[in-house]
C-alpha positions in Angstrom: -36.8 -52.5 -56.7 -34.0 -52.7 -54.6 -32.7 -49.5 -51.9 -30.4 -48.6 -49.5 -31.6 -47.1 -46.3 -30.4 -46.4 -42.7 -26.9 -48.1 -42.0 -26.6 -49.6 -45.5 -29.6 -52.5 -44.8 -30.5 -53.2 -47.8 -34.8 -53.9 -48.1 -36.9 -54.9 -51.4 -40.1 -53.3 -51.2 -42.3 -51.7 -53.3 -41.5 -48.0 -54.2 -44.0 -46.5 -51.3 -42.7 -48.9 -48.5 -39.1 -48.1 -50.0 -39.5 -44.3 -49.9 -41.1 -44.2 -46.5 -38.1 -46.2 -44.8 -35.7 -43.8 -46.9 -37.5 -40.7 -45.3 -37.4 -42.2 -42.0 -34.2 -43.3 -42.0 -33.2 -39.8 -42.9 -35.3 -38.1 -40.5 -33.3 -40.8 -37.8 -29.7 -39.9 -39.4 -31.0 -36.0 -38.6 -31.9 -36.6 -35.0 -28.5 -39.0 -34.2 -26.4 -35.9 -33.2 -28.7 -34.8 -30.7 -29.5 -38.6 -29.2 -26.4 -37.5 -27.0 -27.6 -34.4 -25.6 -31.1 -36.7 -24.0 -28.9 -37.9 -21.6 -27.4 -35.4 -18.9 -23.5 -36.5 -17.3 -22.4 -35.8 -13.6 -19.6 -33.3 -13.8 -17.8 -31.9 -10.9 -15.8 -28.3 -10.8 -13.1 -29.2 -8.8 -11.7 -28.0 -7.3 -14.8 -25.6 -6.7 -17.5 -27.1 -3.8 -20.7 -26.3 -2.5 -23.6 -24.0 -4.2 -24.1 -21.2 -5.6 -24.0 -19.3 -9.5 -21.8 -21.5 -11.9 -21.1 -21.5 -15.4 -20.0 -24.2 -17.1 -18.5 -24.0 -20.3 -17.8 -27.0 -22.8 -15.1 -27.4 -25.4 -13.8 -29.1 -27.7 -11.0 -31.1 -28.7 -9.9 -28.5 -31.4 -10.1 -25.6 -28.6 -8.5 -27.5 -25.8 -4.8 -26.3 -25.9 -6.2 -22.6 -26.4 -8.8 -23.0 -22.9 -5.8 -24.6 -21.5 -3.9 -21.5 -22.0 -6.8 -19.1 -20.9 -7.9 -20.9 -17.5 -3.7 -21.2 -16.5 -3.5 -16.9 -17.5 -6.1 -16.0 -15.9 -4.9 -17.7 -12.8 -1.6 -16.2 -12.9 -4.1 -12.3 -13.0 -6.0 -13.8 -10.6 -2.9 -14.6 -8.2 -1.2 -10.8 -9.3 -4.5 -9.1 -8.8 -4.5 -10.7 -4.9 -0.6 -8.9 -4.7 -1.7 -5.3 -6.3 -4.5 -5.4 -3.6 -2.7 -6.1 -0.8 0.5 -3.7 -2.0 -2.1 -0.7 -2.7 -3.8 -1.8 0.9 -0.1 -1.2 2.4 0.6 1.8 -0.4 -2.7 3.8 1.1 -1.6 2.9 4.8 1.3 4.6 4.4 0.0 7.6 2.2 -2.1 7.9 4.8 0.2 7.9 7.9 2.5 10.4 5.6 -0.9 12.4 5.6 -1.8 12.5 9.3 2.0 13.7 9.7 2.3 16.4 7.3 1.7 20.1 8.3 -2.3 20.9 7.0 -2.2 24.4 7.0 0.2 27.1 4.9 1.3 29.9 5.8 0.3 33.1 3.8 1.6 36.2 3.9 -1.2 39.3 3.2 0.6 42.5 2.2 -0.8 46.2 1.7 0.5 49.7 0.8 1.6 51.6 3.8 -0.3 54.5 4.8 1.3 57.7 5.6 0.8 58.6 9.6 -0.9 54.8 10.5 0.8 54.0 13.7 -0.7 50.5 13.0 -3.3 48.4 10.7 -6.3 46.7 11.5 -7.0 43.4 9.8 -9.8 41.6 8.7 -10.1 38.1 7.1 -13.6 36.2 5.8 -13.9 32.8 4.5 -15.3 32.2 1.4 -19.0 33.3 2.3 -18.1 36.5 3.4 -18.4 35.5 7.3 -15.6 36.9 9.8 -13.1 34.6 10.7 -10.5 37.4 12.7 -9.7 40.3 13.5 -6.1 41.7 14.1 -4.3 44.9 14.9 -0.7 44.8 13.3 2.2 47.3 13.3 3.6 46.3 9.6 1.7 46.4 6.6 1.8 42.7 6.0 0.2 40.0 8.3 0.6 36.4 8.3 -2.0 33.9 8.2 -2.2 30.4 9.4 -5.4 28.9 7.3 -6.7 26.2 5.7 -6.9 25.9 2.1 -9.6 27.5 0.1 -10.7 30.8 -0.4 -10.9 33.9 1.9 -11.1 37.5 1.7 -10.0 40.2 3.6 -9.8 44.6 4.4 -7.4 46.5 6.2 -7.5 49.9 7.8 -5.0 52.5 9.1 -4.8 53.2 12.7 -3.9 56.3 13.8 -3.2 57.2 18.0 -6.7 59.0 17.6 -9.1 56.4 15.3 -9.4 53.4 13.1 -9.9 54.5 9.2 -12.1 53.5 7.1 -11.9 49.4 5.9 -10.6 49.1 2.1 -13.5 47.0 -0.1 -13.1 43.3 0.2 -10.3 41.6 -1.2 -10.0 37.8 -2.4 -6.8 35.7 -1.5 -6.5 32.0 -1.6 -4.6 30.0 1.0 -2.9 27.0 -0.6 -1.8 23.4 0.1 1.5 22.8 1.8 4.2 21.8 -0.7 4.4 17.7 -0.1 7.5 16.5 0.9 9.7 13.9 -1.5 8.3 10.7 0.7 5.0 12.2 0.1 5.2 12.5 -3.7 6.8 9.4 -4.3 4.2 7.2 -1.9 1.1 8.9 -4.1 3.4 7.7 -7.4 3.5 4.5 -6.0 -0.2 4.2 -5.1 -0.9 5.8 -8.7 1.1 3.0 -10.6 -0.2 0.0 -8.5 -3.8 0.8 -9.3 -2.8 1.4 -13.1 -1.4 -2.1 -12.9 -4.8 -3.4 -11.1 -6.7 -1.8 -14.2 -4.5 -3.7 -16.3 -4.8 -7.0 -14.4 -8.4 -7.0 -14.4 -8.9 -5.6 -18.4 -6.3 -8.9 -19.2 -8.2 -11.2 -16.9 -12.0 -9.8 -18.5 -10.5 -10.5 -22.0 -9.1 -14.0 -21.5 -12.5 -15.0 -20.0 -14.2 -13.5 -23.2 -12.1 -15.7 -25.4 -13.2 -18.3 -23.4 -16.6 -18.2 -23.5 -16.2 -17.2 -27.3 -14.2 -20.6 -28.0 -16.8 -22.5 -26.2 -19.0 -24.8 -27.9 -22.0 -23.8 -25.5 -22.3 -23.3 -22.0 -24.8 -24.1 -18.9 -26.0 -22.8 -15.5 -26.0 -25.1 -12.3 -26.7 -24.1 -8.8 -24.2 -26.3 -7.3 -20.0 -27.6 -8.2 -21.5 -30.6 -9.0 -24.5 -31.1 -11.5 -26.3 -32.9 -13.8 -25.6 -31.3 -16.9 -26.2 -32.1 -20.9 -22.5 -31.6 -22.9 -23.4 -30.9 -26.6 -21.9 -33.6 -28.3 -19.2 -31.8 -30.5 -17.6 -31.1 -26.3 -14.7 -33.6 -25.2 -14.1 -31.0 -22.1 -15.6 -28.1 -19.6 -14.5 -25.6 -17.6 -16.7 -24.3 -14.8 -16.9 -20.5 -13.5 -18.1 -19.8 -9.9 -19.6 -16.2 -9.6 -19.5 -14.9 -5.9 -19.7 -11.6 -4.6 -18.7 -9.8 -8.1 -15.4 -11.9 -8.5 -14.8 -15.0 -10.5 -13.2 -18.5 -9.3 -12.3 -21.0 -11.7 -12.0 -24.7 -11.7 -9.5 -27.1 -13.8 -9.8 -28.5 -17.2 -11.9 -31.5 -16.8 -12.7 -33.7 -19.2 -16.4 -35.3 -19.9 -17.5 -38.6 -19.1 -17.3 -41.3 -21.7 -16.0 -38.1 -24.5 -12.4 -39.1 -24.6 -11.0 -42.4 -23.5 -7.4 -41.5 -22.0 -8.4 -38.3 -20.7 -11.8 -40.2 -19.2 -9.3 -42.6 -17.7 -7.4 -39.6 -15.9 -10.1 -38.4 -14.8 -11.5 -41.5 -13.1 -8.4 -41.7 -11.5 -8.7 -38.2 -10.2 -6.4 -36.5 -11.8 -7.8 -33.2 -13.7 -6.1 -32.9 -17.2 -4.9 -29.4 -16.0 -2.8 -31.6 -13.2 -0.6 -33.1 -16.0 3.3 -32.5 -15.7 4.4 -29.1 -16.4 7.1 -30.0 -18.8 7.4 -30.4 -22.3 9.7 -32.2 -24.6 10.8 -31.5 -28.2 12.8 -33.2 -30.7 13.2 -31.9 -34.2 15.5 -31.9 -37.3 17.9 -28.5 -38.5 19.1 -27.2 -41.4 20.9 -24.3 -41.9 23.5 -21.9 -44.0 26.5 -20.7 -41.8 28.1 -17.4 -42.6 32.3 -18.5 -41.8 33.3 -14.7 -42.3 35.5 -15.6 -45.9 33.9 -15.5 -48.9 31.4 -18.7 -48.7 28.9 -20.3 -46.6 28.6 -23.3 -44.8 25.7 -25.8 -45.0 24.9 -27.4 -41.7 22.6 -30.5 -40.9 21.6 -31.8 -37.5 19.0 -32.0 -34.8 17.9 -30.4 -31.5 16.1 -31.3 -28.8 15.1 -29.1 -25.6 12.6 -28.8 -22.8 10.2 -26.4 -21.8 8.5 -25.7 -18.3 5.5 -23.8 -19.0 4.9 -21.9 -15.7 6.5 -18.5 -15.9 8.7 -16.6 -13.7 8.4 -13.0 -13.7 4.9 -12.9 -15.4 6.8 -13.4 -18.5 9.4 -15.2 -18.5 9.0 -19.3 -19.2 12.3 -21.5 -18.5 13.7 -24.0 -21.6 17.0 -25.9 -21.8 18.2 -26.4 -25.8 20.7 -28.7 -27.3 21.6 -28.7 -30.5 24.0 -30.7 -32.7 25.0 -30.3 -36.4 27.0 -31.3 -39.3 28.9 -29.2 -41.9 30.9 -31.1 -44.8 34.2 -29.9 -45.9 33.7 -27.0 -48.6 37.2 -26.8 -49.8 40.8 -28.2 -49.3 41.3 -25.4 -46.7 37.9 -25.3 -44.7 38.2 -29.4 -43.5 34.0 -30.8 -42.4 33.2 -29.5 -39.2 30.7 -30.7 -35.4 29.4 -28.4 -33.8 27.3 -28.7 -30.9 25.7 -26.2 -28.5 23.8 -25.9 -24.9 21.5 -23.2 -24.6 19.5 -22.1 -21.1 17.2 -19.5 -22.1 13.2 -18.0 -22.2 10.4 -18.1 -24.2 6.8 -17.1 -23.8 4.3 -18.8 -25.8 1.2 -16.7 -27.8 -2.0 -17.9 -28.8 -3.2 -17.5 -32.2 -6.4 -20.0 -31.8 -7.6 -23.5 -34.0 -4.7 -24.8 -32.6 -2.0 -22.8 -33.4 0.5 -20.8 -31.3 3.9 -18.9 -31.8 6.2 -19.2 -29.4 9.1 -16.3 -29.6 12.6 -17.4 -27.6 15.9 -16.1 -26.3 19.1 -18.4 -25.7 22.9 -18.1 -24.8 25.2 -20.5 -24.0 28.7 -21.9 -25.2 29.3 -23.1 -28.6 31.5 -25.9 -29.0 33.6 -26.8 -32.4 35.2 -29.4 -33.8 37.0 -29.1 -36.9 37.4 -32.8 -38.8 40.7 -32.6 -40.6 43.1 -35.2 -41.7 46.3 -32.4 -41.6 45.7 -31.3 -37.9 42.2 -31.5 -36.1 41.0 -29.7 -33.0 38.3 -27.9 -30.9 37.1 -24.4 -30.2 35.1 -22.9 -27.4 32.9 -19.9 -28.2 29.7 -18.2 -26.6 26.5 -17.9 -28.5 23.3 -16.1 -28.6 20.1 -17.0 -30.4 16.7 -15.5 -30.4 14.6 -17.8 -32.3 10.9 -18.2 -33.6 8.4 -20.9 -33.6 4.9 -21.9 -35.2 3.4 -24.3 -33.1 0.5 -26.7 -34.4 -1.7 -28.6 -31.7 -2.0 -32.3 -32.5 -3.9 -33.5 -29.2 -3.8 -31.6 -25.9 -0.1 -33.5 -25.3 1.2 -33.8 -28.7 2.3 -30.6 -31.2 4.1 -30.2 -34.4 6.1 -27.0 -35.2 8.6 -25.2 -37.0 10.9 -22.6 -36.5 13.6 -20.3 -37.6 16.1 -18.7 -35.4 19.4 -16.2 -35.7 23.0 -18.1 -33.6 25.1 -15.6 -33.0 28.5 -16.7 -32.1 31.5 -14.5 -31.1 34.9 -15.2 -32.5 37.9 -13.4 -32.4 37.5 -12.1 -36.0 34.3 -10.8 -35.7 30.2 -12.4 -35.2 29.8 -15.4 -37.0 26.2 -16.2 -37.4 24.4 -19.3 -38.5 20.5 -19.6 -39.3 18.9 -22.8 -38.3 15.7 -23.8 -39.6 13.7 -26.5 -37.2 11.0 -28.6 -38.3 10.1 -31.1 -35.1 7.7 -32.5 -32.3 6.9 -31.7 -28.9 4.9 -33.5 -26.2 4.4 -33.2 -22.8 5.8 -35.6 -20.1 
């Protein structure tokens, strides 16, 4: 009888001989996944040296743009976390300077009935445990009181030209704060909003490290920035996390040994994958309906292209340059074919959705250039445009994406906003 085992060798043997190389070979097919994981591989979390608590944590292929995107954010906290500390170290300075200037103690004014015949008054004041504090002989019936804040208490008896009356019972008063001044108020806003922003810094950095770990395939503990470590063999990259005195350094993307070929070959060289150029590239194709303001639309076909820095300004705000050129046909014997092409600076900030995808949302303005293709009298027109636009983003390798968009043009002419919607359907790639 004739079977197919391991690797499609083909044996005749008897049906016992036959079975036990089919259970074998099944029992090997099992096991091959975690053949890689016998061997460990010498990774390195540059640019983290020396010893102490790491973490390293391996990902995939699939997961690289989105650990990408996580280890470059929570750099950027990390780098506006150092700035809030050092502006709410300067922010309590001068609170406190403001404090050691301002006046501590209020005046407060303690006022009585007058007696009839009292030449005078004689005034007692108590702190808050009843113990005596002063004692003061006053002409008016009113005295006041330079104290600290808190609570006090005080009597007051008439004085005749013969004796002091009797004391009234104790009476409760509280001395309060001096009024702050407008410097004051607005340092203590200051320090109040800089440690909200702190909060806020640290809750975004603790959540892009939890999506981290979570989109890791596994992780591992080492003692040192360099270590022998076992990759699980559905990793291609890892990430390493240096704990040390409560706070959290990170190293670059690297990738692992032997897992990728042109990524291994960067890293040979020395170059971490995270140390690839920070500009991108796109191309793509449009199509689009053109409102012209009369009673029909135009159609318009063309392409784009643009590029993308992808280190923000402002926290927020990342850089791209779009051109744009396009084709309308003639619709009727009055409205001749038509070019028009565009250059748009603008921003855009990328958001990550995870298996690869993203959305990236953008804002553009720029001039608008038209040129009308007619047999009877042709020409050019000069008008400014703005266009937010929107963009799904799919993750082909760690350099390569596909995507497709929509966006709004709106262009002002003299007779009003014309508007044009472009739909985009392209590549990008990094340089």
């Amino acid at each position: 009888m004739t079977h197919l085992a391991a690797y499609g060798v083909r044996y005749c043997t008897p049906m016992r001989a036959a079975h036990s190389i089919q259970i074998f070979g099944f029992l090997f097919l099992l096991a091959l996944p975690a053949l890689g994981d016998i061997y460990a591989e010498r990774l390195n979390a540059a640019p983290l040296t020396g010893g102490g608590e790491f973490e390293f944590y391996f990902i995939s292929p699939e997961k690289k743009v989105e650990a990408d995107a996580h280890v470059r954010r929570i750099a950027e906290l990390g780098a506006e976390r150092d700035r809030l500390r050092d502006d709410i170290k300067r922010a309590e300075t001068e609170l406190a300077a403001l404090d050691a200037r301002a006046p501590k103690k209020k005046q407060t004014r303690l006022e009585w009935s007058p007696v009839e015949g009292a030449a005078a008054y004689s005034v007692k004041v108590f702190d808050a445990s009843k113990k005596l504090l002063d004692t003061r002989q006053i002409d008016e019936n009113y005295v006041l009181l330079d104290l600290d804040p808190g609570e006090y208490f005080f009597q007051v008896a008439a004085v005749t030209k013969f004796k002091t009356g009797t004391y009234s019972r104790l009476s409760p008063f509280r001395a309060t704060r001096p009024k702050p001044s407008e410097e004051h108020l607005e340092a203590e806003e200051n320090l109040a909003l800089l440690k909200e922003k702190l909060v806020i810094a640290d809750k975004l950095r603790a959540d892009h490290h939890a999506a981290l770990k979570a989109d890791a395939v596994s992780s591992a503990s080492a003692q040192s920035a360099a270590a022998d470590l076992t990759p699980p063999a559905g990793a291609a990259f890892y990430v390493a996390v240096e704990k040390k005195g409560g706070e959290q350094r990170y190293s670059l993307i690297h990738a692992i040994p032997g897992r990728s070929a042109s990524v291994a070959e960067a890293s040979r060289s020395g170059n971490a994958v995270s140390a690839e150029s920070s500009f991108w590239w796109g191309a793509d194709l449009v199509a689009g309906i053109q409102d012209t303001n009369l009673d029909f639309f135009r159609v318009s076909l063309g392409a784009a292209a643009f590029v993308r820095y992808d280190k923000p300004f402002f926290r927020y705000f990342y850089p791209q340059l779009k051109l744009t050129a396009a084709y309308s046909p003639s619709k009727t014997n009055v409205y001749d074919a038509m070019v028009f092409t565009n250059l748009y600076p603008g921003v855009y900030y990328p958001i990550t959705l995870g298996k690869g995808f993203s959305v990236f949302v953008s804002l553009s303005t720029g001039p608008n250039v038209f040129f009308v293709l007619s047999s009877a009298a042709s020409g050019s027109v000069l008008q400014w445009g703005v266009m937010p636009a929107t963009e799904l983003h799919y993750a082909l390798s760690d350099r390569t994406s596909l995507y497709t968009g929509v966006g709004i043009n709106f262009t002002f002419d003299p007779q009003g906003v014309l508007k044009f919607v472009p739909i985009y359907f392209g590549l990008t790639r990094r340089f």
